[in-house]
Steps between C-alpha positions, in 0.01 A plus 500: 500500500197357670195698424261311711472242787245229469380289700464047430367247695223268621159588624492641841861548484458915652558604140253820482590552915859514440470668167291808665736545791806450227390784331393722797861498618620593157247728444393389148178375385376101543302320269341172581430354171187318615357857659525592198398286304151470686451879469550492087233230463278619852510118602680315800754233406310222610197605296695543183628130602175367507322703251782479208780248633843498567597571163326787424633644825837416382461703188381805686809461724736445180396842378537671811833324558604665134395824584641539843827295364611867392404705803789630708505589861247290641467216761279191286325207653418244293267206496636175611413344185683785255801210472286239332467744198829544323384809280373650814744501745785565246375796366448686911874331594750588321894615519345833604290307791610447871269206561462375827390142615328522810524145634244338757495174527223193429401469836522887600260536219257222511477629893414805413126621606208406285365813506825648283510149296155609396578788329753283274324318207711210478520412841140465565390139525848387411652207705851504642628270235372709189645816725782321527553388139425878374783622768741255385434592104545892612797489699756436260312769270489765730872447587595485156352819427638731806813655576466446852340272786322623824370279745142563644458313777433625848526868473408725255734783636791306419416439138424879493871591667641224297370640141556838567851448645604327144325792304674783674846328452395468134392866533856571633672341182239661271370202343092581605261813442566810713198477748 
């Protein structure tokens, strides 16, 4: 039985926007891993990127992925860069996961507004062709690690329907947590 449903993909892919209404609809509770994250250590993202690097981020996000890898009725959006550490994303999906890929594509992404970019550590200052050779490393990843794929692409609402359709028919069959 699935006792979660987490959430994979790229920067700017509508992870935490799709996660919240995900779990609104279900009416269980929705983490965004890099919420919380920021609120254990009282520092944005992009200050613990510049401050203490990647890495150090990627620790902090390896324990929290350990910890919440054994929570149970709860919507989880990750960080796009939880697939590029084994120990980390393996320990939050598991058989008892539901993990979703939410898939936008290169261009939807690189055209998305500076102002959200901004917010996203890794895709300030970055060209197109480093973007582009970090989305083509994570793709196979974050397929490889979910047990389904959503599209993302022009509207939001049909993610939303699209996830929550394939949740209540697993509801149905009783293989996911009674929300």
């Amino acid at each position: 039985m699935y006792k979660r449903i987490v959430l994979l993909g790229m920067p700017c892919s509508g992870k935490s926007s799709v996660g919240k209404a995900i779990a609104e609809q279900l009416n269980c509770r929705f983490i965004d891993m890099d919420t919380v994250i920021e609120e254990k250590v009282h520092m944005k993202i992009e200050d613990i990127f510049s401050k203490f690097g990647e890495d150090k981020f990627r620790q902090l996000e390896e324990l929290l992925a350990k910890k919440l890898g054994e929570s149970e009725g709860v919507v989880i959006s990750t960080g796009g860069g939880i697939v590029t550490r084994p120990a980390a994303i393996e320990a939050l999906v598991n058989e008892e996961t539901y993990s979703i890929y939410l898939k936008r594509g290169f261009y939807k992404i690189i055209n998305t507004p500076d102002w959200v970019k901004e917010r996203r550590p890794l895709l300030k200052n970055i060209s197109n062709k480093d973007f582009h050779n970090m989305y083509m490393q994570r793709v196979p990843l974050y397929t490889k690690y979910s047990t389904v794929i959503v599209p993302n692409e022009t509207d939001r609402a049909e993610a939303i329907s699209e996830i929550i359709e394939k949740v209540n028919e697993l509801k149905k069959n009783g293989e996911i947590f009674d929300y």
